[in-house]
Backbone bond lengths (Angstrom), bond angles and torsions (degrees), N, CA, C in turn:
res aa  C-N    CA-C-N  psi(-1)  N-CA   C-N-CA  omega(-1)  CA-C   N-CA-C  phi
1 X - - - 1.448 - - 1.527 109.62 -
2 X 1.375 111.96 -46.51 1.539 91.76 -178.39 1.453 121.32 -110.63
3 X 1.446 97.73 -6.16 1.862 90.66 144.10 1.341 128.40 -76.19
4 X 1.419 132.06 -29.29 1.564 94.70 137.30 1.353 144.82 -90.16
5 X 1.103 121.31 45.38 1.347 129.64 -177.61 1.718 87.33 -109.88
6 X 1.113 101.46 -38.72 2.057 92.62 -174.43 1.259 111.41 -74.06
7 X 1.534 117.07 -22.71 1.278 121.98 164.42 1.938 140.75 -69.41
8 X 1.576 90.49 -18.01 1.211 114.86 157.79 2.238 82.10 96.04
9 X 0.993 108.50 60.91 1.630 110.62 -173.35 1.259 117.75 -141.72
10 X 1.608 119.11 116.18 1.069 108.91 -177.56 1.706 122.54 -61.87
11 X 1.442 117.63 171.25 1.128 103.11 176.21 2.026 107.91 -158.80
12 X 1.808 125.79 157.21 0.542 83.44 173.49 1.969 110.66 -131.19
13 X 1.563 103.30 137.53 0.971 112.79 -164.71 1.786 112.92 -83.97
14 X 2.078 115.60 137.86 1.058 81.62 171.35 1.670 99.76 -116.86
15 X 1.198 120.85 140.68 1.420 136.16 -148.07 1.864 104.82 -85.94
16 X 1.856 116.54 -36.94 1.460 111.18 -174.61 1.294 120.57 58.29
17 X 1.124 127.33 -140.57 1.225 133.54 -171.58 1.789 130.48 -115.50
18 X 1.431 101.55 -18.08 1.447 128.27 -170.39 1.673 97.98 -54.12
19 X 1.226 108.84 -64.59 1.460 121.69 -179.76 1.884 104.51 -149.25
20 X 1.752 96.13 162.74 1.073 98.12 -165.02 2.221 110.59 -113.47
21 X 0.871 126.91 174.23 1.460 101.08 -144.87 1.587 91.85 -87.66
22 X 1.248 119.59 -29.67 1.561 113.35 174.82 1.399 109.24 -38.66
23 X 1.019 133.14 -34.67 1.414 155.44 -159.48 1.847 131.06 -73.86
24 X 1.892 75.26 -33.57 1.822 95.87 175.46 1.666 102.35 -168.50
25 X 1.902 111.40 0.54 1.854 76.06 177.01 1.385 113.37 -123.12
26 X 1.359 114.96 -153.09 1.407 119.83 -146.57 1.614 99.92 -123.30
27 X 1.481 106.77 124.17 1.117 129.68 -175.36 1.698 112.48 -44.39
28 X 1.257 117.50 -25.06 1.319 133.57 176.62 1.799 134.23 -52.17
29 X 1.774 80.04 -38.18 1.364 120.96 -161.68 1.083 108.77 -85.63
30 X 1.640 137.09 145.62 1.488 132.09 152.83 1.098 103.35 -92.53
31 X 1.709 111.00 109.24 1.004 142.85 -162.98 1.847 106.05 -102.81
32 X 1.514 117.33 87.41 1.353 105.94 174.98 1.469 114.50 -90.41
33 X 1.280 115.80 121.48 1.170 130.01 137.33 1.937 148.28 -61.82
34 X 1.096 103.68 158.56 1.735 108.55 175.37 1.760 98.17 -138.71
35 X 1.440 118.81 134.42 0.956 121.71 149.50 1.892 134.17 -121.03
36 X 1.071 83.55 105.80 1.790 92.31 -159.17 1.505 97.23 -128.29
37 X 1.612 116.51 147.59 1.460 144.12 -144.96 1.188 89.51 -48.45
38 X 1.605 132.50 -68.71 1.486 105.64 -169.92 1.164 119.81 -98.19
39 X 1.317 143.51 49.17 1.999 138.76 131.34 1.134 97.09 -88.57
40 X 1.534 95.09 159.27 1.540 123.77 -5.79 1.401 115.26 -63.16
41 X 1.340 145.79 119.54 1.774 140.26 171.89 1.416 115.32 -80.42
42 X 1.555 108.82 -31.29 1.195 120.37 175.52 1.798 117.80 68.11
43 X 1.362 100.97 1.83 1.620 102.67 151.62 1.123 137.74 -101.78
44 X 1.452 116.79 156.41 1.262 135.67 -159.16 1.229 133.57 -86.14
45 X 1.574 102.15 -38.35 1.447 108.44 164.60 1.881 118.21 -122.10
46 X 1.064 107.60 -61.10 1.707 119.67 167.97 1.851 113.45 -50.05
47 X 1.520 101.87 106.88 1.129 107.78 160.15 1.978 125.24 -108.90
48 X 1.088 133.75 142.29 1.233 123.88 -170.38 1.537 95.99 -120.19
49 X 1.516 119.25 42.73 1.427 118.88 -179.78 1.892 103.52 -151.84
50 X 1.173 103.28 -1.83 1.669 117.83 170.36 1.927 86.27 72.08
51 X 1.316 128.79 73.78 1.389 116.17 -160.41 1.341 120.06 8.20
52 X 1.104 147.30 72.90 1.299 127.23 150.34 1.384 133.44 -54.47
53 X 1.663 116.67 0.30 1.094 114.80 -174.18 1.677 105.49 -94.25
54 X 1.565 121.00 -22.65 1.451 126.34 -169.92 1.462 89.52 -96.04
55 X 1.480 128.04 -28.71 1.411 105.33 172.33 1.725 135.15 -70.50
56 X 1.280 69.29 -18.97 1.969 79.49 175.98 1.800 108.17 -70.24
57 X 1.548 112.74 -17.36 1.597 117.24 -155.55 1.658 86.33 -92.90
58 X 1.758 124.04 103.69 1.579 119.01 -170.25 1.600 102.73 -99.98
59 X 0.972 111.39 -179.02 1.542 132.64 -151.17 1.843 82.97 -88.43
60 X 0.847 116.49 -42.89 1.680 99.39 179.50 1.216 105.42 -76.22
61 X 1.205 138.85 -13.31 1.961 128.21 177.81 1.145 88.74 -64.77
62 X 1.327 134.21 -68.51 1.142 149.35 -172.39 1.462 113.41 -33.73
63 X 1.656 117.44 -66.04 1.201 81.39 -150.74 2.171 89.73 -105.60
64 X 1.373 103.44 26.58 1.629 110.77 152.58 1.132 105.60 -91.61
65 X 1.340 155.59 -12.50 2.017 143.25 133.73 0.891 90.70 -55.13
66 X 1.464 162.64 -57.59 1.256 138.35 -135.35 1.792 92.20 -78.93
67 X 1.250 89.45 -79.50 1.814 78.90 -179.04 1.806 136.36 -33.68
68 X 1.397 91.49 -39.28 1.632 84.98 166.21 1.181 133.56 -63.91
69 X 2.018 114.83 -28.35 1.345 97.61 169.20 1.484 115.33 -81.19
70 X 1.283 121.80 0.60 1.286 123.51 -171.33 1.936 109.99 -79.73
71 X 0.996 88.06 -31.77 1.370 122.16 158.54 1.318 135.33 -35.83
72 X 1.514 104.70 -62.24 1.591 140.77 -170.55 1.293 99.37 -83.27
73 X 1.242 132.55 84.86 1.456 140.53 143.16 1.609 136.40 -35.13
74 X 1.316 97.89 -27.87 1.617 102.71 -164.23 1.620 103.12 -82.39
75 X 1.350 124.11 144.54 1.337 132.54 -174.55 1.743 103.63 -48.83
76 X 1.296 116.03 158.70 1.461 126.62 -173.19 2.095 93.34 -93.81
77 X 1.503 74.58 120.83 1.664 83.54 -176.67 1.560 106.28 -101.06
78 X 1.663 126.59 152.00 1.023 127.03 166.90 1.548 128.03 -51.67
79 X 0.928 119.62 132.23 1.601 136.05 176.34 1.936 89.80 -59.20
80 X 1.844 81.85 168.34 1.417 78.90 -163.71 1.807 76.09 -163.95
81 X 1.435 110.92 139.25 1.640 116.06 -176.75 1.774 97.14 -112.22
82 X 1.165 88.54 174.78 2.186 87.81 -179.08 1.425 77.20 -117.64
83 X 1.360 124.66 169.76 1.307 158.84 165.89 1.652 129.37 -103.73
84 X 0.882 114.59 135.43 1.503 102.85 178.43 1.681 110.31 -60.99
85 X 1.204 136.72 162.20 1.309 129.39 -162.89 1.652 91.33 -125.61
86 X 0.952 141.75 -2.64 1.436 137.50 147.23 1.408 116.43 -63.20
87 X 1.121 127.55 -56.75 1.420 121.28 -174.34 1.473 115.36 -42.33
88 X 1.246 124.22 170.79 1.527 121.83 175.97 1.421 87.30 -110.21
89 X 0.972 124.28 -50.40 2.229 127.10 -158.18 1.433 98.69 -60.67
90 X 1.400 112.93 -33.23 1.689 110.74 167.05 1.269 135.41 -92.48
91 X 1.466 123.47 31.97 1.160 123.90 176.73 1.627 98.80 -115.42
């Protein structure tokens, strides 16, 4: 994921349950997600649900992201975060 993001390349990520892509990915990306009772768990190896979150992610999500970025012509534009609008250091 973020070697091609430094490369300026789309890509497509599948996210599960560990974390969710708001979280760490790139606006660029077809970013599939699962949201199921326990994510984010935020572990790495030990699941106590046999993943249910990568099983829900099927072979057609997959390879329908694939085609869309294949799809997506327009140059890979920089990501861009919002700010809280209270702060002063972030305006």
């Amino acid at each position: 994921m973020h070697l091609a993001r430094a490369v300026d390349c789309r890509a497509v990520i599948m996210y599960g349950g560990r974390e969710h892509s708001w979280q760490s990915g790139y606006s660029c990306n077809e970013n599939l997600n699962t949201y199921v009772d326990c994510a984010p768990c935020w572990k790495w190896n030990d699941c106590d649900y046999e993943r249910k979150c990568m099983q829900t992610i099927t072979v057609e999500m997959v390879v329908e992201a694939v085609e869309r970025i294949l799809a997506d012509t327009r140059a890979v534009a920089a990501d861009t975060i919002t700010l809280c609008g209270s702060c002063v250091n972030h305006k």
